[in-house]
N, C-alpha and C positions, 0 to 999 in steps of 0.2 A: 297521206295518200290522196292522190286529184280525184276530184269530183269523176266520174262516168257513166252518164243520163242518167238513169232513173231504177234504180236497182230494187227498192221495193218497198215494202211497208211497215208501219211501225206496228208493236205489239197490238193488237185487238183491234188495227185498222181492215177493213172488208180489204182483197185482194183488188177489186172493181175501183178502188179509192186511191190509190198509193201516192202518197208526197212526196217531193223530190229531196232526198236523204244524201250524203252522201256515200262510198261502199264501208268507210268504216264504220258510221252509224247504222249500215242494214246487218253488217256481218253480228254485231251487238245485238240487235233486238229483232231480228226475222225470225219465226217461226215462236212469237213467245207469247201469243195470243192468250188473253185469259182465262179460255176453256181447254184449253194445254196445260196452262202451270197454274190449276185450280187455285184464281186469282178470283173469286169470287166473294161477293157483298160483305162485306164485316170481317177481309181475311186481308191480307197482304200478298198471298203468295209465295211460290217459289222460282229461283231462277231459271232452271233448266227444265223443260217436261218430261216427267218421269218415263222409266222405262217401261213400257206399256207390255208384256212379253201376253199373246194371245193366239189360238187356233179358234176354239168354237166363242160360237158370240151367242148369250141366252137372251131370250124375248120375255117381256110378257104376257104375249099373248098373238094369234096368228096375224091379228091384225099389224101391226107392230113387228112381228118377220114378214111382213109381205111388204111391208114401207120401208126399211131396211132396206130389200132387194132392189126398190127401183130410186133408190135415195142418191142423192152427189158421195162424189169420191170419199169423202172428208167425214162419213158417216158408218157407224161400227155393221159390220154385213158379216162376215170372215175374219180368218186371220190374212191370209191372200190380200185381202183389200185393203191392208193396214190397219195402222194404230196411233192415236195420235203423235206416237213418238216419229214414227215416221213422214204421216202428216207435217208435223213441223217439219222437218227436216227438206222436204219438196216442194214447203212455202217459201223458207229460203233458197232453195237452188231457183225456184219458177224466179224470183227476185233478180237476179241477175241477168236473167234474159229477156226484156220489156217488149211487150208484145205476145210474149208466149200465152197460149190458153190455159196452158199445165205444165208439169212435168211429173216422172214417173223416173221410180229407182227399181234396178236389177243388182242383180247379184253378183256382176263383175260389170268392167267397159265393155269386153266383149259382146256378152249378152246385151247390154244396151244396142251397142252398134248393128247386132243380129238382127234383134227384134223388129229394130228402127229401118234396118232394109226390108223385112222381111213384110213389114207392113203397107211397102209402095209398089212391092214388085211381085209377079207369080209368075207360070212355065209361059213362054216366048217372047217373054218383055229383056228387053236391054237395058243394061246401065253403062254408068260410066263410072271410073275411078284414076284416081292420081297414080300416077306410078311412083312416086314417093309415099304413100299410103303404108299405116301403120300392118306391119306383118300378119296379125291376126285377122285385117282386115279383109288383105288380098287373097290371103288364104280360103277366107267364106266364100267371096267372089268365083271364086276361079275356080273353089272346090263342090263343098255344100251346094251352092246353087244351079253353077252345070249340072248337078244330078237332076236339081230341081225342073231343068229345061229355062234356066234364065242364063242370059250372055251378056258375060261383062268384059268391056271393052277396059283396056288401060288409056290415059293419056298425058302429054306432058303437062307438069305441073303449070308449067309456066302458058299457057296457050291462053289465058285470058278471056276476054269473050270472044274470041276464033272456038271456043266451044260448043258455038252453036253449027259447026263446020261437022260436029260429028254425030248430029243428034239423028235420031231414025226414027221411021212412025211409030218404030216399038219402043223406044227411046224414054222409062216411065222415071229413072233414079239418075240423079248426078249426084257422086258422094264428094266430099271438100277436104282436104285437110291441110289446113294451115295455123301455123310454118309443118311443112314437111317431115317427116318421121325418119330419123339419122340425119338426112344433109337439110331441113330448114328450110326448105324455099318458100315462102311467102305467094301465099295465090290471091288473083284479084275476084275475092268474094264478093265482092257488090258486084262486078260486072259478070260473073259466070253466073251468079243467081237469077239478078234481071234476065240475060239470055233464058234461062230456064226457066222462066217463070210466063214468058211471052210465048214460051214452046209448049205450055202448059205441064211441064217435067216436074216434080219433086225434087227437092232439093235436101241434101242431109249433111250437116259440119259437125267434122271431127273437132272441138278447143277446145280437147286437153291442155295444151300449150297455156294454153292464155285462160284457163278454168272459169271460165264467160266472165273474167274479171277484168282483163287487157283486153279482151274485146270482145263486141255484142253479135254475134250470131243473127238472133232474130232480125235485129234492128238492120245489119247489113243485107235483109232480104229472104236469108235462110226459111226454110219449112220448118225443119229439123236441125235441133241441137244439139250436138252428145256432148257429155265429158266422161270422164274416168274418175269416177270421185274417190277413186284408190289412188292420184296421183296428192294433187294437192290441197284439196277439200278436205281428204282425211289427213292427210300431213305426218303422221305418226308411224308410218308401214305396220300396221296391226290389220287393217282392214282390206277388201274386198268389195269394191261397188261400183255401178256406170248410173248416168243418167241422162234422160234425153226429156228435153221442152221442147212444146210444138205451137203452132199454130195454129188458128180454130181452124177445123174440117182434115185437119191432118192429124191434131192430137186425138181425137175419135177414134180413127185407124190403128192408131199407136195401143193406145187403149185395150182394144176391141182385142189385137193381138197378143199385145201385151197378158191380157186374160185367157186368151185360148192359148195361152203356152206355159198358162201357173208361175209367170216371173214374177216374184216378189222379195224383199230382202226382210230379215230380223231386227225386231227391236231395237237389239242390242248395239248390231252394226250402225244401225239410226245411230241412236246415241254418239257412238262414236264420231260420225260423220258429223253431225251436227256440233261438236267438241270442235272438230278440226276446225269448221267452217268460222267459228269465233274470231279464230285469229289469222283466216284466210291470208287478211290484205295485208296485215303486218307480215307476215312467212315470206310471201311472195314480194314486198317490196323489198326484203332484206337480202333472199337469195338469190334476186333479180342485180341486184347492186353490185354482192359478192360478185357474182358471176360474170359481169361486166368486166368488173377489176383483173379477174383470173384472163378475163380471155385478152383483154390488152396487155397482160404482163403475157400468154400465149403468143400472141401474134410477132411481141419481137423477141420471142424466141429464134434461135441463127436452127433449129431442130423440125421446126413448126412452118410446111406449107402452108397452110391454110385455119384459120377460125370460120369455123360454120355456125357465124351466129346473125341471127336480122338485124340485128343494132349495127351492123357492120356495114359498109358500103359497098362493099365487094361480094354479099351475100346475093344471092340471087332474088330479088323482091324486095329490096330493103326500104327503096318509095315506097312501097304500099306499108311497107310496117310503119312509115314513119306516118303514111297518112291514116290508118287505121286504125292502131292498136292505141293504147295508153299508155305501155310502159313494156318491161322485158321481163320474162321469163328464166328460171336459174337452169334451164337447158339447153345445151349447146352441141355443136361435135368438132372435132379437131382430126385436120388431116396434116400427119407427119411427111417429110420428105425422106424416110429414112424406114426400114424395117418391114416388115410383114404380120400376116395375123400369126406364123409361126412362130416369131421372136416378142409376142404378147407378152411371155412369163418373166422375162425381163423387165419389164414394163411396169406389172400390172402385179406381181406376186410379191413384191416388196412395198407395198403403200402401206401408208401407216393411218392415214383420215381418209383416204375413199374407200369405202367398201365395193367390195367386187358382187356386185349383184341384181335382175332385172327390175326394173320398177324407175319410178322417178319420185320426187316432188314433198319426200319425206324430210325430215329434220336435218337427217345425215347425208354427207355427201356419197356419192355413187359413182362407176367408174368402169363402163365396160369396153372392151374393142367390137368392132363394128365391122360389117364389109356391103356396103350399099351396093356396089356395084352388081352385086350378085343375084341386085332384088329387080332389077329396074329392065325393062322391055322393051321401052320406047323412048325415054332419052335417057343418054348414059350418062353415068360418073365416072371419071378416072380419077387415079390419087397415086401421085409416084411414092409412098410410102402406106406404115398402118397409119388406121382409123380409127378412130373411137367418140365414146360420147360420154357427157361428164355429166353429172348432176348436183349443183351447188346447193348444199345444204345452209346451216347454220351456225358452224363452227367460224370462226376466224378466218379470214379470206388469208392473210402473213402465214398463216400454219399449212392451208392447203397449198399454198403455191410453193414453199418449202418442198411437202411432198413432190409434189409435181417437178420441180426441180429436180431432185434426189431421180425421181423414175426415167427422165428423161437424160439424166448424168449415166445412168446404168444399160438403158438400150444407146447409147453414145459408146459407150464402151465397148458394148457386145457386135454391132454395127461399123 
């Protein structure tokens, strides 16, 4: 795996200090601090820090809960406030994103992405968001917050920094997401940040995609970080979590809200997350490769308009992937020249390695039909055929492309 700046610290290094590691040395040893894995004087230690499972936190005395209450994150208050199990696990994700002040884990992506808006914006403030923006996203937008009395504007992904073309004196959120949710388009993250950061806007990035591993958020300018640490941090599809790293004077906010709305995750999930994160960089280099392979044996399919992938030339943003990111991701979408979303079960009911169902980033591959078109307001998609989006797991790339084969021999058929 290549070097990618500066991901974070080594065990029992102060967070203020960090040496330049590379990710698959931080994915090894972030969050393994030696008051985590009671790695103290005359002991060796353990590898992982235990599962810390906590609601009330006892004192000994008043003095002692009053120092508690105004102590750093990383200090037993609540269960709310964590536990070391989760601590580590937030020392490693803040690692990936250099520059962040912190980070903070919720109980889904969602809720990450909620909270993380909900802390820039209140009733008359504008935002803006991608019209390629992941579904739950635009749903908060355009739902939740109109009630709120906040307006949020769509815009096209690709508009660059002609974003500063839409901003308004109420104008306080630009959300990011890049590559794109279904079709991938690649947005110019450095330059819609600078624009927004000269307008004095906040700034929030959705990489999922890239799970601040392909690429740095903060570093490209970002406020705000999010991922889904249900995609490929947790790796395993057991879990449930989002998380967002911020910047000083924005992670405050984050924070603040973060606490007025009780979001916090369990021990337990820690743990798990922190499991996945071990083998982050090998996962994703493997299902990043896989998936390369699949989509050029896709592409000269005589069945297959189009591969919706950024490694691709013909993708929409693919300079900026090439000058941004690190490497690729095992998600992709595929537009047929043949079929519809009605003629899916053809398609999609006879796989034998992908599994039919939502999520991404897990061990196993995945496999659903899509219809973008149906999402988008401001600039359109067309696809003379169905669509879908694949998630390359782990298995054999020779075996899924067999399937894949076979599915698309039987919608050939039926078509």
């Amino acid at each position: 795996m290549q070097r990618d700046g500066k991901p974070g610290s080594l065990p029992g290094t102060p967070a203020h200090s960090r040496p330049d590691v590379s990710a698959d040395t931080w994915a090894v040893t972030a969050g393994r601090r030696a008051e985590w894995t009671q790695n103290r004087e005359g002991t060796g230690g353990i590898v992982n820090p235990p599962v810390w499972r906590a609601s009330t936190i006892l004192y000994p005395s008043i003095a002692d809960m009053d120092a508690a209450g105004r102590a750093a994150d990383d200090t037993l208050f609540y269960g709310r406030k964590g536990t070391p199990t989760a601590w580590a696990l937030r020392d490693a994700l803040n690692g990936l994103e250099p520059g962040s002040a912190g980070t903070l884990l919720f109980p889904s992506g969602v809720a990450a992405l909620a909270v993380a808006i909900l802390s820039a914006v209140g009733p008359g403030d504008h935002l803006l968001i991608p019209d390629s923006a992941y579904d739950p996203t635009t749903s908060f937008c355009f739902g939740f917050l109109k009630r709120m009395g906040v307006v949020a504007e769509a815009y096209d992904p690709l508009i660059g920094a002609g974003i500063a073309g839409l901003f308004r004196p109420e104008t306080r959120l630009l959300i990011l997401e890049s590559p794109g949710s279904l079709t991938f388009e690649v947005q110019d993250v450095p330059a819609m940040a600078a624009a927004a950061r000269a307008a004095g806007i906040a700034t929030l990035l959705d990489n999922s995609w890239a799970a601040s591993l392909l690429f740095k958020g903060i570093a490209a300018g970002c406020d705000m970080v999010m991922q889904a640490v249900t995609k490929y941090v947790g790796g395993h599809s057991d879990l449930l979590m989002g998380s967002v790293s911020a910047v000083p004077g924005h992670f405050e906010k984050l924070r603040a809200t973060a606490a007025q709305l009780g979001q916090c995750v369990s021990a337990d999930d820690a743990a798990l997350a922190l499991r996945g994160f071990r083998t982050l960089p090998l996962r994703m280099e493997r299902s990043g490769r896989s998936a390369l392979e699949i989509a050029h044996w896709l592409k000269g399919h005589r069945l297959v308009h189009r591969v919706l992938h950024p490694a691709f030339e013909d993708c929409p943003g693919h300079a900026l992937w090439k000058r941004d990111f690190s490497g690729a991701a095992g998600l992709f979408g595929v537009v047929l020249d043949r079929g519809s979303r009605a003629d899916a079960p053809a398609f999609f009911d006879g796989l034998s390695h992908f599994g039919m169902g939502f999520s991404w980033g897990g061990y196993e591959s995945l496999a659903i039909p899509t219809s973008p078109e149906r999402l988008r307001t401001v600039s359109r998609f067309e696809a003379p055929g169905m669509t879908l989006r694949l998630s390359i797991g782990l298995e054999d790339p020779a075996d899924l492309i067999a399937d894949l084969s076979a599915a698309l021999d039987r919608l050939e058929t039926l078509t």
